[in-house]
N, C-alpha and C positions, 0 to 999 in steps of 0.2 A: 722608965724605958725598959722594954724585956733584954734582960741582960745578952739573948742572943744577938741583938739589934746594936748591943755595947759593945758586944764581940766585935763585929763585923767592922764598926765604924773604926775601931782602935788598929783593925789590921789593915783596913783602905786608909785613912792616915797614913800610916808608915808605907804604902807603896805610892800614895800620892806625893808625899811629901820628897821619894824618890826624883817623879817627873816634873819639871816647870810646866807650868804649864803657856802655850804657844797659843796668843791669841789670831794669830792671822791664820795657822790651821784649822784653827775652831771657824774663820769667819767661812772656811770653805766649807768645811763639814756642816754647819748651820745654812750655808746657801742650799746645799743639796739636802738637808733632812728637814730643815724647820721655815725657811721662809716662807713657802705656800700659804701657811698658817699664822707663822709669828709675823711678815712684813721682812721686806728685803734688811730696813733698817730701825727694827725692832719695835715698828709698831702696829696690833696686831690687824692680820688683814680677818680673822672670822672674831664675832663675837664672843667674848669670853675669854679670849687667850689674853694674857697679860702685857701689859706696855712696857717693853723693857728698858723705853727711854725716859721712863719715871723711875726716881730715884729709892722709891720703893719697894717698886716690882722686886730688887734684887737684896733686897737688904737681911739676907738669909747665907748661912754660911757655904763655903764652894762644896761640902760632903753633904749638905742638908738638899743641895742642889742637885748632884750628882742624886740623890738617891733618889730625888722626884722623877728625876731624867728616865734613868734605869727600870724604875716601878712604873710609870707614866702617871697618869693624874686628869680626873673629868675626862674630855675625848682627846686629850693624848695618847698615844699609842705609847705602852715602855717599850724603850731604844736596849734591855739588856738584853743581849745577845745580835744584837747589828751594830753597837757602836763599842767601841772599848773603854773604859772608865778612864783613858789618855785624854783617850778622842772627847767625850761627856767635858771631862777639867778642860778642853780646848775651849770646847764651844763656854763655858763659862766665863773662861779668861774673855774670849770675844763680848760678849755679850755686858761684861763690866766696859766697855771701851765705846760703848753705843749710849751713854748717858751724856 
């Protein structure tokens, strides 16, 4: 891992680890940014995007997630700079609670 990718993760821990994270916030901020694509209730409405109501889909850590989030990934658009890394650990919290 390039140590500046260690950096980053060492200092979002420590401000994550600040915030709980709030999954009935995440389920709104997910209503309005990701369901078109992901499915009201996580399964996905376009080809390709992942099923979040497999137990698989998520078995990646909540900072491993947040970073996909932020970066985006295939035709995701990244969310850093429209969502906040609160808002990002919201919608994760939600999205564990849809299996």
């Amino acid at each position: 891992m390039n140590p500046r990718h260690l950096a980053w993760l060492v200092l979002l821990a420590g401000s994550a680890a600040a915030h709980a994270a709030n999954p009935e916030e995440g389920a709104e901020i997910y209503r309005r940014h990701c369901s078109a694509c992901h499915g009201n209730d996580g399964r996905p409405v376009l080809p390709g995007a992942p099923d979040f109501t497999r137990p698989t889909a998520l078995m990646r850590s909540d900072l491993s997630l947040l970073a996909t989030i932020r970066a985006g990934r295939g035709g995701m658009p990244a969310f850093a700079g429209q969502l906040r890394d609160r808002d990002i650990l919201d919608v994760v919290a939600h999205l564990r609670t849809l299996r």
